[in-house]
C-alpha positions, 0 to 999 in steps of 0.5 A: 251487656248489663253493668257486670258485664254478663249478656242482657237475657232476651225477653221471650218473643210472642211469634210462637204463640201466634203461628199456633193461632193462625194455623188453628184458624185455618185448620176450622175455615177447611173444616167448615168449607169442607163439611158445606161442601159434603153437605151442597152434594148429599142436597144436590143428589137428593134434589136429583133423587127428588127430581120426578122422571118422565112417565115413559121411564117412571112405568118401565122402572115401576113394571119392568124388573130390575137388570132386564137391560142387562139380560137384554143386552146380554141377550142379544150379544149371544143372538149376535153371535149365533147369527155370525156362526150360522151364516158363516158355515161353523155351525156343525164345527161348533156344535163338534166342539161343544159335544168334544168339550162336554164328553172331554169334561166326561171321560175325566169324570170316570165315564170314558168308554172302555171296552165294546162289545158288538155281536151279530156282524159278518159282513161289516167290520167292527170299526165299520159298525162303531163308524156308522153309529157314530162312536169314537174315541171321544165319546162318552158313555154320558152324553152317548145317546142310544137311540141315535146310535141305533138310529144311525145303525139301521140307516146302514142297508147291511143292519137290519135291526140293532140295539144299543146298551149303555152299561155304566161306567163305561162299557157299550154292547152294541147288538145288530142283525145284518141283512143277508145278500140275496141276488145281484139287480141291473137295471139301467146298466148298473148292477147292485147286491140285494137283500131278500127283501128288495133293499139295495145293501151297495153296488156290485164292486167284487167277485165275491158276490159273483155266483148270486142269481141276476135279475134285470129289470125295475121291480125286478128288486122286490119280487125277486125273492118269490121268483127265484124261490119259485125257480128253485124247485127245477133245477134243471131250468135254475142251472141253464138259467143267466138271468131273470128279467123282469119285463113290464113289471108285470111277468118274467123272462129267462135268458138262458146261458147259451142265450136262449130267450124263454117268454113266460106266461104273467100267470101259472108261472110255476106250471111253465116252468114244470114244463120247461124241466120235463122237455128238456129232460125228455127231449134235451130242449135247452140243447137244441139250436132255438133262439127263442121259447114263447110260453106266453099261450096257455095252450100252446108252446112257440119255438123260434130256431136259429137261422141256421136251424130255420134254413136246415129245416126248410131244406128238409121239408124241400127234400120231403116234397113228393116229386110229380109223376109224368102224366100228372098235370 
């Protein structure tokens, strides 16, 4: 207290003062330290950038191009990958895949198949037809290609020929010329449906096919169609004829229906069978009892009889034999 009694007033204290220099000092210490270190990093990483690199680097930097290591590597990443899906048996599902995305993306674009239109078929169905070229539901008429279509058609031994046409956005006519079953061919015990060229259209399974003439023998297949054309001109001889057999690749015999076996000639095939008609017209020849016919000879005709046929023979010439008189020696 000062004498009248009021408070003594506080001289202002300098600790303000100084914390306001100290703070400013160590705020310019910082500064300087951190500027040095920016400054020690932009010299060490230019001193690196300076430091030369060997010479096998330096000639891949100078002639290699630029992220090579990157498609490498990416490279052989999908050559790694390939590798796995063909050795682990997932090509085909793959490659499926791939092709149902591509025509996915396709048919959402507009380019779905609408409607096909297939002419020409008679004995395969429609779907048959759509199965051996391929086409299903999936498909695209984008990514359809036609020529594999058409490909894949004529592998079938019904399609003789066939085209494919693409019409945008989504119609596909698909056009076929189907083979037409001829004659049914055994050989080997197996009996198969045949065109007339010779192609094997599929196994003998149905009755359907059942009233087709039957040729027996290999070869019999390609030189069915001359034969049996051939035969047709005799009637006669055509409806008492089972089948035909081709013997040796080289010449035919007929079994008959009742069994009969006729041996013809490898030449002059047409002027036998002239003959086969006109004896059995004249003289009911398939009628008789006989085993076996041999036309073989151009200038003759050999009947083998049966063997009840043979001993009734024998007996009648047995009867015929004049009988000796007395006296006679």
């Amino acid at each position: 207290m000062d004498g009248a009694g009021r408070l003594a007033r506080s001289q202002r204290s300098p600790r303000p003062q100084a914390d306001l220099k100290a703070a400013a000092l160590g705020a310019v210490i910082l500064l300087r330290e951190w500027l040095g270190f920016r400054k020690g990093r932009a010299t060490v990483k230019r001193s690196v950038e300076r430091a030369t690199p060997p010479r096998l680097i330096a000639l891949i930097e100078r002639y290699v191009p630029r992220r090579t290591g990157v498609a490498a590597t990416v490279l052989l990443l999908l050559g790694s990958a390939g590798f796995g899906v063909v050795k682990g048996g997932h090509l085909e599902a793959f490659t499926s895949a791939l092709s149902d995305t591509r025509n996915a993306m396709a048919n959402s674009a507009g380019f779905r198949i609408t409607s096909v239109a297939i002419n020409g078929r008679k004995q395969l169905t429609q779907d048959e037809v759509l199965a051996t070229g391929g086409v299903s539901g999936r498909s695209s008429l984008l990514f359809l290609d036609a020529a594999v279509v058409r490909d894949r058609l004529k592998a079938n031994p019904w399609i003789a020929d066939a085209t494919v046409l693409k019409l945008y956005p989504g119609r596909l006519q698909i056009d076929i010329v189907e083979r037409t079953a001829f004659a049914l061919w055994q050989r080997d015990g197996r009996i198969s449906v045949i065109a007339e060229d010779g192609a094997v259209l599929e196994p003998y399974l149905s009755h359907y096919f059942l009233s087709l003439p039957l040729v027996v023998g290999n070869g019999a297949e390609s030189r069915a169609r001359d034969f049996l054309m051939l035969l047709a001109r005799y009637p006669r001889v055509r409806m008492a004829t089972k089948a035909a057999i081709f013997v040796g690749e080289r010449r035919w015999n007929l079994r008959l229906k009742d069994g009969v076996d006729i041996r013809l000639p490898e030449n002059d095939v047409g002027n036998a069978l002239a003959a086969l008609s006109r004896l059995d017209k004249e003289d009911q020849l398939f009628s008789r009892d006989i085993v076996a016919i041999d036309m073989r000879l151009p200038d003759r005709l050999t009947v083998q009889l049966s063997e009840d046929a043979a001993k009734a023979r024998e007996e009648l010439f047995k009867d015929k034999k004049p009988k000796k008189k007395a006296g006679d020696a």
